[in-house]
Residue frames as a rotation matrix with the C-alpha (Angstrom) as fourth column:
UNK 1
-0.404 -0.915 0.001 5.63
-0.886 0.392 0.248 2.76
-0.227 0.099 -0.969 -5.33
UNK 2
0.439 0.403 -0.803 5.57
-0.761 0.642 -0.093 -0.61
0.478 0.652 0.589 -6.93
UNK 3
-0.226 -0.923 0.312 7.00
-0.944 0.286 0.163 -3.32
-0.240 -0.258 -0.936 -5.71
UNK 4
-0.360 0.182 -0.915 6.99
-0.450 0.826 0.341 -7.05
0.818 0.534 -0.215 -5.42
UNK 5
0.692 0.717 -0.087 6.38
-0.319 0.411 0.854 -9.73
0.647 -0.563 0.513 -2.74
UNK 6
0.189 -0.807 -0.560 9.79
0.982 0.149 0.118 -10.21
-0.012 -0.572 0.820 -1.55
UNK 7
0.660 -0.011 -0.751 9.44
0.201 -0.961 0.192 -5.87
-0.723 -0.278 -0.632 -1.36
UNK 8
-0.505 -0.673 0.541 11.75
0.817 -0.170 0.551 -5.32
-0.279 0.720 0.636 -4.87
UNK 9
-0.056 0.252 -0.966 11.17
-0.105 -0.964 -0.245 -1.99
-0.993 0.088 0.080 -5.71
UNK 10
-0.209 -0.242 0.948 9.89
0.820 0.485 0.304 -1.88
-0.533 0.841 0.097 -9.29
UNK 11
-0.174 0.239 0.955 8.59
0.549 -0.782 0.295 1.70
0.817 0.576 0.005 -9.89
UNK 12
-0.095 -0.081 -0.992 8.73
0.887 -0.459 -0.047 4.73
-0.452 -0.885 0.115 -7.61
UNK 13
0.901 -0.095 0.422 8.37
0.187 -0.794 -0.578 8.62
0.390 0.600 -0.698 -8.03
UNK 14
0.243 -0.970 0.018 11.07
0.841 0.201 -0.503 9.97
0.484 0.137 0.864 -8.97
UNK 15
0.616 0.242 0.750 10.97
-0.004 -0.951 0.310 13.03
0.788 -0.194 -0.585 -6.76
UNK 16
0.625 -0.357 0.694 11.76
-0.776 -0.379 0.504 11.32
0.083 -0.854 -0.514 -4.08
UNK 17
-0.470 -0.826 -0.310 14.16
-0.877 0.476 0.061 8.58
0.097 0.300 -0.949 -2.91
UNK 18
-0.052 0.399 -0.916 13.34
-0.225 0.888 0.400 4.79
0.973 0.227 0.043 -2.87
UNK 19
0.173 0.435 0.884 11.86
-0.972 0.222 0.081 3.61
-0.161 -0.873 0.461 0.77
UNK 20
-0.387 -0.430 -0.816 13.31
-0.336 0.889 -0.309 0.15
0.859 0.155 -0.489 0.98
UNK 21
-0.997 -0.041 -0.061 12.09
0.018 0.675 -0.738 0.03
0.072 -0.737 -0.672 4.16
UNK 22
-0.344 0.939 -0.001 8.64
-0.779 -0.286 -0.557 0.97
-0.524 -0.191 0.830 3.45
UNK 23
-0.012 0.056 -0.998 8.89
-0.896 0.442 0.036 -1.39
0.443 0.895 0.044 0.60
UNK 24
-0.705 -0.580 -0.408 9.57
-0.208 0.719 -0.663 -4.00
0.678 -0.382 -0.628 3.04
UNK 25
-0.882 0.434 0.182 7.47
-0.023 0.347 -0.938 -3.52
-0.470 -0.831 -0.296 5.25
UNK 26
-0.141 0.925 -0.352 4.20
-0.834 -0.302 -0.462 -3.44
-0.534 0.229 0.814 3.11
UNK 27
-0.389 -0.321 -0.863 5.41
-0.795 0.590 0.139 -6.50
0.464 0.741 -0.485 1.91
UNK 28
-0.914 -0.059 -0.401 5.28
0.254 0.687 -0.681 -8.28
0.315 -0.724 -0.613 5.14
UNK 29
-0.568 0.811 0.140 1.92
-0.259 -0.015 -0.966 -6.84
-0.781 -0.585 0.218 5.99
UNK 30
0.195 0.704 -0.683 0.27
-0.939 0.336 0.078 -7.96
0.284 0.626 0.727 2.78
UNK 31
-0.395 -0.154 -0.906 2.32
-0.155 0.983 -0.099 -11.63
0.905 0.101 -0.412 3.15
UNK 32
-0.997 -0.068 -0.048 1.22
0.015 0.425 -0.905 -11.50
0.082 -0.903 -0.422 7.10
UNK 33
-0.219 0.963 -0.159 -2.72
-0.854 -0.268 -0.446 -10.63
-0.472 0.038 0.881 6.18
UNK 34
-0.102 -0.034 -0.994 -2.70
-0.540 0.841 0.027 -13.26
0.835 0.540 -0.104 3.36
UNK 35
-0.510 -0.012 -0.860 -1.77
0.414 0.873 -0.257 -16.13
0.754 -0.487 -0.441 5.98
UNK 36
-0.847 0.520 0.113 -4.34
-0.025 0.172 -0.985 -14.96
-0.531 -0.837 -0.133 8.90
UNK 37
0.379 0.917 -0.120 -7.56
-0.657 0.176 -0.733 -14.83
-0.652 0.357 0.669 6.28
UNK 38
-0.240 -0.108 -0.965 -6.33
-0.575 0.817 0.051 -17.75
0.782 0.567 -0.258 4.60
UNK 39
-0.863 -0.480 0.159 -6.18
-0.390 0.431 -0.813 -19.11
0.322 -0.764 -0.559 8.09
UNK 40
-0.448 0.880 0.155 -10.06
0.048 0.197 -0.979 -18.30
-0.893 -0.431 -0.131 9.14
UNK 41
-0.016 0.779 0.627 -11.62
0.997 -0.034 0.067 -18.54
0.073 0.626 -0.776 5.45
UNK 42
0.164 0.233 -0.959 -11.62
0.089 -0.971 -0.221 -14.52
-0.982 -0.049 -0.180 5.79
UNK 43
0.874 0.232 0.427 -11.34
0.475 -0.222 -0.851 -14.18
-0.103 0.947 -0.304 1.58
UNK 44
0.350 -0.827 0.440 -8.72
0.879 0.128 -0.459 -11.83
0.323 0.548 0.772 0.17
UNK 45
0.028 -0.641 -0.767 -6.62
0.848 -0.391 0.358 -9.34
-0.529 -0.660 0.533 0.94
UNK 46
0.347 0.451 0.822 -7.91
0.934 -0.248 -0.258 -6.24
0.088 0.857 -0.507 -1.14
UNK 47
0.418 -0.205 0.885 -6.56
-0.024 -0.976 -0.215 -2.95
0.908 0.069 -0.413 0.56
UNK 48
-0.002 -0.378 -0.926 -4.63
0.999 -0.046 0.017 -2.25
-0.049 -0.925 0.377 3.81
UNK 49
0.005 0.029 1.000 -5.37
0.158 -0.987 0.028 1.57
0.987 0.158 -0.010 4.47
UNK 50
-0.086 -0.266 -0.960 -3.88
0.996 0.005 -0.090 2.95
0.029 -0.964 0.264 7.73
UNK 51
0.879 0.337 0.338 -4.79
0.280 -0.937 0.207 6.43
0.386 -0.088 -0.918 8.79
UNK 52
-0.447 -0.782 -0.435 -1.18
0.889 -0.442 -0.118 8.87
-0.100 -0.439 0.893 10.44
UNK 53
0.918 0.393 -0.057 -1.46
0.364 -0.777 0.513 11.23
0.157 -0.492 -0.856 12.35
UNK 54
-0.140 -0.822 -0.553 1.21
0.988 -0.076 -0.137 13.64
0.070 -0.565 0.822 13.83
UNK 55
-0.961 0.072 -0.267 0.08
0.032 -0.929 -0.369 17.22
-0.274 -0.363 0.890 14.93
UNK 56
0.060 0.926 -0.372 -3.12
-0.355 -0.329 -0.875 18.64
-0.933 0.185 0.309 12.89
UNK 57
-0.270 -0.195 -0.943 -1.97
-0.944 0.245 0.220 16.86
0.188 0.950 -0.250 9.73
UNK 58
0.626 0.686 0.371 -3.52
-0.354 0.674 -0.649 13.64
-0.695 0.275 0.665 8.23
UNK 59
-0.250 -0.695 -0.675 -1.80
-0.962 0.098 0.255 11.00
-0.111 0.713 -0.693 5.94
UNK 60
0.509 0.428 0.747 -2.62
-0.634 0.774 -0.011 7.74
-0.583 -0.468 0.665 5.18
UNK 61
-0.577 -0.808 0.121 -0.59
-0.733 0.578 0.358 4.73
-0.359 0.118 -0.926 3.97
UNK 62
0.412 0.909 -0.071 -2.60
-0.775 0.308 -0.552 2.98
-0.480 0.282 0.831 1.61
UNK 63
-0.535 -0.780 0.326 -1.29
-0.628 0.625 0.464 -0.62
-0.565 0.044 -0.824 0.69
UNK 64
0.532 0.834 0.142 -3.04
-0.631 0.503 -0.591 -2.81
-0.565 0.225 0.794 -2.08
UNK 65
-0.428 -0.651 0.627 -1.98
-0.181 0.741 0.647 -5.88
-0.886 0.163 -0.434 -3.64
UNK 66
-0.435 -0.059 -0.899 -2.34
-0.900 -0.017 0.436 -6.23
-0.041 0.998 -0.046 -7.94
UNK 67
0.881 0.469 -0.052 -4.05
-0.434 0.762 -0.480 -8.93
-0.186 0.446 0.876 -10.07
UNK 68
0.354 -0.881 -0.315 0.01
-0.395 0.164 -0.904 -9.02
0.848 0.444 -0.290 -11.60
UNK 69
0.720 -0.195 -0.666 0.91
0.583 0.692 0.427 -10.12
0.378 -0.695 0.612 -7.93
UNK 70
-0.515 -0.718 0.469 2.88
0.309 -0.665 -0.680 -7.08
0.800 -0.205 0.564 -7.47
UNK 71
0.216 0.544 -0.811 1.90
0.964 -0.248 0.090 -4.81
-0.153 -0.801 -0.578 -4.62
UNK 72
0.144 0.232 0.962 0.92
0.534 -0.837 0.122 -0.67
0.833 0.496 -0.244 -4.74
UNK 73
0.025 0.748 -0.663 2.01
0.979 0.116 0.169 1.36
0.203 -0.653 -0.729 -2.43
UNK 74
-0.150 0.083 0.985 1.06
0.595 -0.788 0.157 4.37
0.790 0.610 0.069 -1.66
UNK 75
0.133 0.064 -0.989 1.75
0.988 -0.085 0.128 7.38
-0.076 -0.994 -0.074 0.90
UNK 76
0.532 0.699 0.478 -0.44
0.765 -0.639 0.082 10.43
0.363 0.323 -0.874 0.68
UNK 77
-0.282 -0.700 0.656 0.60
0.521 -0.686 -0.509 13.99
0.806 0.198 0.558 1.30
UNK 78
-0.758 0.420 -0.499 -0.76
0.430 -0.253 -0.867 15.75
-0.490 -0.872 0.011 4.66
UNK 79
-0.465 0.885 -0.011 -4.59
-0.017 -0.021 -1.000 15.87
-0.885 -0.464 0.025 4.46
UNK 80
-0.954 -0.264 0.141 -5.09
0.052 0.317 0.947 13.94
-0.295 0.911 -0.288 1.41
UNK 81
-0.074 0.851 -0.521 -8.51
-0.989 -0.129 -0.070 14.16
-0.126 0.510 0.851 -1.24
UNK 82
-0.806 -0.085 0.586 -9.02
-0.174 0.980 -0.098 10.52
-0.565 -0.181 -0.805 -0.22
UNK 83
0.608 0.779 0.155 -12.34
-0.289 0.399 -0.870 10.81
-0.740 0.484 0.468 -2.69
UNK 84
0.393 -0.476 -0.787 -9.57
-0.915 -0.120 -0.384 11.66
0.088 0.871 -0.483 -5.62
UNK 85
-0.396 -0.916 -0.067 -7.11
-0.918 0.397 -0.003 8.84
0.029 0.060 -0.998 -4.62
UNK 86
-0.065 0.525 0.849 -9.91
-0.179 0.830 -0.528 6.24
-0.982 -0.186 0.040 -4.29
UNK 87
0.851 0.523 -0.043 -10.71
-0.119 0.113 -0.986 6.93
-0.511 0.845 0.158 -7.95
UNK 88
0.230 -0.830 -0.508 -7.42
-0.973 -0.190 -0.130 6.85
0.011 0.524 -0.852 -8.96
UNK 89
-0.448 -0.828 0.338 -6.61
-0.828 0.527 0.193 3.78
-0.338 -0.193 -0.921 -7.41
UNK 90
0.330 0.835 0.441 -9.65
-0.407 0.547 -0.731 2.14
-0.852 0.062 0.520 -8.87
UNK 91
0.841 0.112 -0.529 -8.09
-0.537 0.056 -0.842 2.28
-0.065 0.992 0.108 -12.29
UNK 92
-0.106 -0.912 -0.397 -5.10
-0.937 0.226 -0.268 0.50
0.334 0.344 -0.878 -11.40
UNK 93
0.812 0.581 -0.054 -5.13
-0.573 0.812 0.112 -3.49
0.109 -0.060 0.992 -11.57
């Protein structure tokens, strides 16, 4: 999913439905990172990757903020090819 900084959904798959609240909340954790390494000089905010769990399944909630100032996110299927989705997400800017 795409979104913005105030969490507007701009692009989503269409499989499934729009996550307004996910949208929302990756918003607030990119805008709440931002202000604490702005705070201590800690540099930029390049990736927020969070690991889920919930039985024997893996997922991971991978959150990255754009050169465009949009924000990417992105939530993986159960026990994701995290080599594949790194390379993917390299190519997007």
């Amino acid at each position: 999913m795409v979104i913005t900084e105030d969490a507007t959904v701009l692009a989503h798959n269409p499989v499934t439905a729009v996550d307004t609240d996910a949208a929302a909340i990756a918003a607030g954790m990119v805008a709440g990172l931002r202000y604490i390494t702005s705070q201590y000089g800690l540099g930029q905010v390049t990736r927020i990757d969070t690991e889920l769990q919930q039985g024997g399944s893996r997922r991971r909630l991978i959150v990255r903020p754009l050169a465009s100032g949009h924000i990417l996110l992105v939530i993986t299927s159960q026990n994701p090819n995290l080599g594949l989705i790194d390379l993917l997400l390299q190519q997007v800017r």
